[in-house]
Phi, psi and omega in degrees: 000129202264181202251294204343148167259088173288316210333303197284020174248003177301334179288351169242023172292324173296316211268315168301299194318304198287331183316317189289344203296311173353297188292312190270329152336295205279341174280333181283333192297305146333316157303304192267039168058039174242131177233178206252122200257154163320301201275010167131293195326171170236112203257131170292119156352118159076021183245141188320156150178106158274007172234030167306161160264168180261181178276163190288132153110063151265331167097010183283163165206039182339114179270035190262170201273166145298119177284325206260017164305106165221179185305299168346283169339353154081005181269180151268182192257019146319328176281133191204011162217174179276328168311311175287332144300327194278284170314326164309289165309309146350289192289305210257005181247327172318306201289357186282335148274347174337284149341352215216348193264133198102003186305095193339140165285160181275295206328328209279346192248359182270346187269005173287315179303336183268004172307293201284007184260330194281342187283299245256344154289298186310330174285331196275135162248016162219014163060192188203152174265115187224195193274354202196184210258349161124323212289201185302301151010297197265018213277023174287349188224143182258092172225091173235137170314082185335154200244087192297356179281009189261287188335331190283355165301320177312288157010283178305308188290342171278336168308299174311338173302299200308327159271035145053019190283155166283333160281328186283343211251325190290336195252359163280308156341303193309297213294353183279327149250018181323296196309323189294330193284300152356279201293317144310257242301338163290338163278354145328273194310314165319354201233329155292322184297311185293335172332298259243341166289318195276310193296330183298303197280022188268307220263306172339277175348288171297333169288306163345305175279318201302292212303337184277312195271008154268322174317288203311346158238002147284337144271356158277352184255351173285289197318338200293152171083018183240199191227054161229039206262314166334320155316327175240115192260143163215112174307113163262141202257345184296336196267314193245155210221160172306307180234188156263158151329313187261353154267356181276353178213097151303349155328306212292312168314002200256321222219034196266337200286172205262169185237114185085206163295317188171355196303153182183148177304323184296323195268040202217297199272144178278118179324043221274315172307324215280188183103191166256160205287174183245143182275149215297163173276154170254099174278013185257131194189154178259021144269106171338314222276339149328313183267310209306296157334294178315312171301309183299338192290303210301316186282324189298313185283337181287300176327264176324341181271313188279333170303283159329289201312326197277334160315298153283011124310282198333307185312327196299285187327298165284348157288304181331323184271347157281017170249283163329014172241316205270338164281154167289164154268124219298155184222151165316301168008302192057268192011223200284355178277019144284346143279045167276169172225026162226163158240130137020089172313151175249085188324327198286334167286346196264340187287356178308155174258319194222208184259003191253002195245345168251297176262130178288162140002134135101350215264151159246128200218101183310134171283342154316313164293323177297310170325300162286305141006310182274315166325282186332292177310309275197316179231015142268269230290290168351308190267334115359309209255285199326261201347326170280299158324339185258335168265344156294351164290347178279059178293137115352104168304148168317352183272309202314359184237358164302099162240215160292153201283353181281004164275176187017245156292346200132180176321288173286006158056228151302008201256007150278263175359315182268326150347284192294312162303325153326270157280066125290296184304348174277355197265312196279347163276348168275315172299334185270353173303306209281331165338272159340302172292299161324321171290349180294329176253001142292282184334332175264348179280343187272339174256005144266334176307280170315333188265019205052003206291313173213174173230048164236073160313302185298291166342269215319300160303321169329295198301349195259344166264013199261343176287330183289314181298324206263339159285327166297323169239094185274135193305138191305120179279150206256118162346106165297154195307090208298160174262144186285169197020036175238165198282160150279134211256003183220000000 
């Protein structure tokens, strides 16, 4: 199995296909004793010539015989000309790539990946050291700068302790696990991110080969009839692989220890690469009507091969949205509802009436700490979760994952599955934005109370459950227009 990367010759893959009909043209032709002449032409053996034919993709189609034409050769026998030959080949080799033409570029899904590198800086509050810079360039290493504003949760939350309110004190417990719930939610993205890699080296790969198994038969069809056939091999690299995953992204050492009990990208994600390579197929025989066999058999084995590898994305995929479905939600407690990746409204703040419900009686509370406080929540940590939630927002429509439906999963491939995981998961980082958001604004309503600005606190809180009720039950959204034939996209 050869190593060669075809992938970046994929763009002249229609233009290979006539090289092979080309190619195959000249083997029948070479068997029935015409060989390629000074002037272009094809001369019958031991014949003038000036009574050369023309070659194949000429647009010619020269109706003089095969003399040494026979059945064995697998055409029918209907063919009595060279012309018919010419035609032959035409007919039967172009549909044999068909499947292979259209192939997504890999680059759409690595710059989707660096999207999901950017969530995953806003998520980390300690960020991770790997060999290289994460992007697409790189995508063996996970290396980013941890997001020290996650940290100022602590921050709010020991302020609020002091103010010894039963409200104050239920939403300081929340911020006490945030960063950990956070942190789960970045190894989400990371288990997205790594998809979105596999997906990218799913299409290399197959352009590769595709571009590779037309080389492989332009030199199985210059052999027929000699005694080197043996000799030209065509790799599909897709079926057996250099590495596994994981050693093909070494990121996972950065970020494989369990969280918690055990939770881990790895115990997630599917081998899809990994096994031992398979041995290359050999298109080489000294009958045309031979390698042509040979070709469908390859691609029919490429077909059925992609199909599995894409299967484990999918698998990938659907453990993740089945972990985002099956965990709880973290409660101060901790024990295992520290691998959750929502957290636990904390009701008592919001169910507050008044300022005596954050500060007890008697409590002395600068109004500038509440100010900041509300700030912190609000225009860091808040705005922070946006920022994450906003580069997962940034998908690929689903065409971005359109080939033939006899590749991989299907048209669309893995792209419903990551859809739906994708957002599940921007859902649990909005909810937890809003969180913030929302405590920010009790909290500033209790520093107009306390500073004097007004005294409608109670008003105030009202607005902020009336905004948590209209997000919880939200007006039935009315369905985008469906597209024939595509996945729903959400």
């Amino acid at each position: 199995m050869t190593d060669a990367d075809y992938s970046g010759e994929y763009w002249r893959l229609e233009g290979l296909i006539e090289e092979v009909v080309e190619a195959a043209c000249q083997a029948v032709l070479r068997i029935n004793g015409y060989y390629q002449n000074s002037s272009g032409g094809y001369s019958a053996s031991g014949g003038p010539e000036e009574y050369s034919v023309p070659g194949p993709g000429s647009g010619q189609y020269p109706d003089d015989p095969l003399p040494n034409y026979v059945g064995p050769d697998g055409f029918p026998e209907q063919v009595q000309s060279i012309g018919d030959i010419y035609r032959l080949m035409e007919e039967q080799i172009p549909p044999i790539f068909d499947s292979l033409l259209g192939l997504p570029h890999e680059g759409i899904f690595e710059s989707k990946a660096d999207d999901v590198r950017l969530a995953l800086m806003q998520l980390s509050a300690s960020g991770s050291r790997g060999a290289g810079d994460g992007s697409s360039d790189a995508p063996s290493s996970i290396d980013y700068e941890g997001n020290s504003t996650l940290a100022l949760a602590t921050d709010v939350a020991q302020t609020l302790k002091t103010w010894q309110g039963a409200a104050a004190d239920a939403f300081s417990q929340y911020l006490n696990v945030f960063t950990v719930v956070v942190g789960n939610q970045a190894l989400a993205c990371e288990v997205l991110r790594i998809s979105l890699y596999q997906q990218s080296e799913f299409f290399r790969r197959l352009r590769s080969d595709a571009v590779e198994l037309a080389h492989s038969a332009i030199e199985a069809f210059n052999g027929c009839g000699g005694i080197t056939v043996g000799d030209v091999k065509a790799a599909m690299s897709v079926v057996g692989t250099v590495n596994t995953v994981l050693g093909w992204f070494p990121a996972f050492s950065v970020i494989t220890g369990p969280v918690s009990t055990g939770m881990s990208v790895t115990g997630l994600l599917v081998d899809t690469f990994g096994g031992e390579a398979a041995e290359p197929n050999d298109l080489a025989a000294r009958s045309p009507h031979d390698v042509i066999a040979k070709m469908n058999s390859a691609v029919s084995d490429l077909q059925d091969r992609s199909r599995t590898v894409e299967g484990d994305i999918e698998k990938g995929l659907e453990n993740l949205k089945s972990l985002l479905d099956q965990t709880p939600a973290a409660r101060p407690s901790g024990g295992l509802d520290q691998e959750a990746f929502r957290l636990a409204r904390p009701e008592q703040t919001y169910s507050a009436t008044g300022v005596d419900d954050f500060i007890t009686p008697g409590v002395v509370v600068n109004a500038d700490n509440i100010a900041n406080a509300a700030d912190l929540l609000e225009k860091d940590l808040a705005y922070e979760m946006g920022q994450a939630w906003t580069a997962l927002e940034r998908v690929p429509g689903y065409q971005s994952w359109a080939r033939d439906s006899r590749i991989g999963t299907g048209i669309y491939g893995s792209s419903q599955e990551y859809f739906i995981a994708s957002l599940q998961l921007e859902e649990e980082i909005r909810e937890t934005a809003n969180e913030m958001q929302w405590a920010a604004e009790m909290l500033r309503a209790i520093w107009q109370d306390v500073s004097g600005v007004d005294d409608n606190v109670g008003q105030d809180f009202q607005a902020v459950r009336d905004r948590i009720i209209t997000y919880d039950t939200p007006p039935a959204a009315t369905p985008p227009p469906y597209v024939s034939g595509g996945p729903t996209p959400y």
